[in-house]
C-alpha positions as CSV (number, residue, x, y, z in Angstrom):
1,X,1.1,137.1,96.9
2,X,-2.3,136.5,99.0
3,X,-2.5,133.9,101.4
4,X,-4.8,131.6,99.8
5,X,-2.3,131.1,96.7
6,X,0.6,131.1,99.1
7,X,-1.7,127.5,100.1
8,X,-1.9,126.7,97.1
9,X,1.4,125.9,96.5
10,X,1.7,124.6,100.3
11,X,-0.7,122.0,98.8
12,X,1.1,121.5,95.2
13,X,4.2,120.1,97.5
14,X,2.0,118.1,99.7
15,X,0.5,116.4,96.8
16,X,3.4,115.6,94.7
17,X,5.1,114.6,98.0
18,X,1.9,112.3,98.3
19,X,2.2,111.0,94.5
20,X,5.8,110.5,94.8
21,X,5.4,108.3,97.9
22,X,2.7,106.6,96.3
23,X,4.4,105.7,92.9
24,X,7.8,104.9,94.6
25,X,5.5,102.5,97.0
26,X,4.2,101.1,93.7
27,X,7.3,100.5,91.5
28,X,9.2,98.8,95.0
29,X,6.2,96.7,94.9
30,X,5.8,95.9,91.1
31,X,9.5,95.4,90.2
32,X,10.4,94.2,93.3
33,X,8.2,91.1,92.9
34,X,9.9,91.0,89.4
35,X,13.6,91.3,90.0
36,X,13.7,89.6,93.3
37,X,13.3,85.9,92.8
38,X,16.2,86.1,90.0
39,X,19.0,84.5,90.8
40,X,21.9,87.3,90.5
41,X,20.2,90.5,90.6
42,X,21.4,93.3,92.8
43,X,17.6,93.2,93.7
44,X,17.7,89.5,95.0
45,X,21.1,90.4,96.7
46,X,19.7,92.7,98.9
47,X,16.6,90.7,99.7
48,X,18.6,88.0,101.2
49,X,20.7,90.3,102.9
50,X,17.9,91.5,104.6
51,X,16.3,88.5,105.7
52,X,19.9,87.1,107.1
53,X,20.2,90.2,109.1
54,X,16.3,89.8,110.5
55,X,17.4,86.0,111.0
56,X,20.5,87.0,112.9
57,X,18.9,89.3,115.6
58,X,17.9,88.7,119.0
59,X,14.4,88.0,118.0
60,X,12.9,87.1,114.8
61,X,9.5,89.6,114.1
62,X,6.8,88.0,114.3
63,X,5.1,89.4,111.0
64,X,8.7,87.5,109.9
65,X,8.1,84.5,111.8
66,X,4.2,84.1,110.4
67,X,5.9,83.9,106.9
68,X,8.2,81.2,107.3
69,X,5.9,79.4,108.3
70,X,3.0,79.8,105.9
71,X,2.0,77.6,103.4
72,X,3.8,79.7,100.5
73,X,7.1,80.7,102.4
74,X,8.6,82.1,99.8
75,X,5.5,84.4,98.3
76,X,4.9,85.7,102.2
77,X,8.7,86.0,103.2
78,X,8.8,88.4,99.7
79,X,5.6,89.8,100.4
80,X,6.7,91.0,104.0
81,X,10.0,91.9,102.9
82,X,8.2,94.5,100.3
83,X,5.5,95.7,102.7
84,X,8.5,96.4,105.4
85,X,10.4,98.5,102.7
86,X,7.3,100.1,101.9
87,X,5.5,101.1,104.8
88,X,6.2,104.2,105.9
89,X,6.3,107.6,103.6
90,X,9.6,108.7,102.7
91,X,11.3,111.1,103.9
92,X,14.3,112.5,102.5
93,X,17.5,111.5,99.7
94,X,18.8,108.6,101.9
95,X,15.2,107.3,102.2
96,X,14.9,107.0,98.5
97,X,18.0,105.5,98.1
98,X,18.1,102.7,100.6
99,X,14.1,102.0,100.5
100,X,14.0,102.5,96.4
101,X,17.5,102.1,94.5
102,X,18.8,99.9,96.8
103,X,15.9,97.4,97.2
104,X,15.5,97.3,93.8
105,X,19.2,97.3,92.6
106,X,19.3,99.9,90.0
107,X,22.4,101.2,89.6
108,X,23.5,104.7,90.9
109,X,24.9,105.7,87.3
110,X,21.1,105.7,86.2
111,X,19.9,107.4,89.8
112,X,22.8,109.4,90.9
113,X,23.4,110.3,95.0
114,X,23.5,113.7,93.5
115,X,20.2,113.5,91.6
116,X,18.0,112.2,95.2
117,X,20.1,115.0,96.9
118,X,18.6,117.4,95.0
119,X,15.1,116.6,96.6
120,X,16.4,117.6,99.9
121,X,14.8,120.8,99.4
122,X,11.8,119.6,98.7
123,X,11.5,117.0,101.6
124,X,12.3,119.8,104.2
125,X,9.5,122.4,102.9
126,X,7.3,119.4,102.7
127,X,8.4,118.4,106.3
128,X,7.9,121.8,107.5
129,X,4.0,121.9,106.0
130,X,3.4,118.5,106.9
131,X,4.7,118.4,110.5
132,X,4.6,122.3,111.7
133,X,2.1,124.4,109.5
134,X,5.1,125.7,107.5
135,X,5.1,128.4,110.6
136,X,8.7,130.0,110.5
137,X,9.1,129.9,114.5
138,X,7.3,127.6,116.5
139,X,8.2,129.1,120.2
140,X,7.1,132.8,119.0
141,X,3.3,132.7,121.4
142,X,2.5,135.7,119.6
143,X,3.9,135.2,115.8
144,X,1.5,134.0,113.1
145,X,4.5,134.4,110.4
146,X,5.5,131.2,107.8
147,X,7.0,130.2,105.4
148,X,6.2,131.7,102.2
149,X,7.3,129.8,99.1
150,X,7.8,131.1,95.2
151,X,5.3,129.9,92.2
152,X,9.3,129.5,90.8
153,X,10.6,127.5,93.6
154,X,7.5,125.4,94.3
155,X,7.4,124.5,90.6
156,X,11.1,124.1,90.2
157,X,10.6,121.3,93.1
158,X,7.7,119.6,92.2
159,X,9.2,119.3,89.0
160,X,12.4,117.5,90.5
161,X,10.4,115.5,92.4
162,X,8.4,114.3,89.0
163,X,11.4,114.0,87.4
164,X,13.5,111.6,89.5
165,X,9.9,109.8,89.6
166,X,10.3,109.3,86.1
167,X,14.2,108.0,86.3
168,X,13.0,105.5,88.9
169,X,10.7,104.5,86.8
170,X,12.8,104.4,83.7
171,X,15.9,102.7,85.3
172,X,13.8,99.5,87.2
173,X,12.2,99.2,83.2
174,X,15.9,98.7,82.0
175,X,16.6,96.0,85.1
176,X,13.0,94.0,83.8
177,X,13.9,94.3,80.5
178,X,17.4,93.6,81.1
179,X,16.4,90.2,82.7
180,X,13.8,88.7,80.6
């Protein structure tokens, strides 16, 4: 395989890896705002869990502190608590499942531990192109070698990745629909 194609699929991670982050970011967001402010949900459960724990600490953050004390304290306290679940890019099976499932309350018979496992794969090679080049040895000086990935195995991960996309997606319609 030629180097240029061997890119190709360098990218094909990077990008699904990119839409992944970006529809996850989306669907915290979106049903977040939903599920949250009802009284009961696994959702709202972890929201106030969250802020107790911020309220408990040494210091209150100030991002925090600015929405208690806006004029809408419950549309800014949700609005931070969303943005701070959502702000960085995930980065692996536990990411998912604390910063997605758990946020959102959807039960792990509908997004199995075993299911965002299975993208560990996929976050490492994306991790490796990301943060290194996808060289196989860093401290080699004189080594230009790297990683060279499959059409198979790129596709076989993008496709998981799309996949458990779609079962996020799927299982935070049941909790809306669920609660209307």
């Amino acid at each position: 395989m030629k180097e240029d194609e061997v890119d190709v699929l360098r990218a094909a991670i990077v990008f699904t890896s990119s839409g992944l982050d970006a529809s996850m970011t989306r669907l915290v967001k979106d049903a977040g705002r939903y599920l949250i402010p009802i009284e009961g949900t696994a959702a709202r459960a972890q929201y106030e869990a969250f802020i107790k724990a911020e309220l408990r600490g040494d210091s209150v953050d100030v991002e925090l502190q600015k929405a208690i004390v806006n004029a809408d304290p419950a549309e800014a306290i949700l609005k931070h608590y969303l943005s701070v679940r959502t702000k960085a890019s995930f980065q692996g099976s536990g990411d998912l499942k604390r910063r997605v499932r758990n946020v959102l309350g959807i039960p792990s018979a509908k997004v199995s531990d075993a299911k965002l496992e299975s993208l560990d794969k996929f976050f490492i090679a994306r991790n490796s192109i990301s943060h290194s080049m996808d060289y196989d040895d860093l401290d080699a000086v004189d080594s230009r070698r790297r990683i060279h990935r499959g059409p198979e195995e790129v596709v076989g991960f993008c496709n998981n990745a799309f996949d458990l996309a779609v079962d996020f997606i799927h299982a935070a319609g049941d909790l809306i629909k669920a609660h209307r």
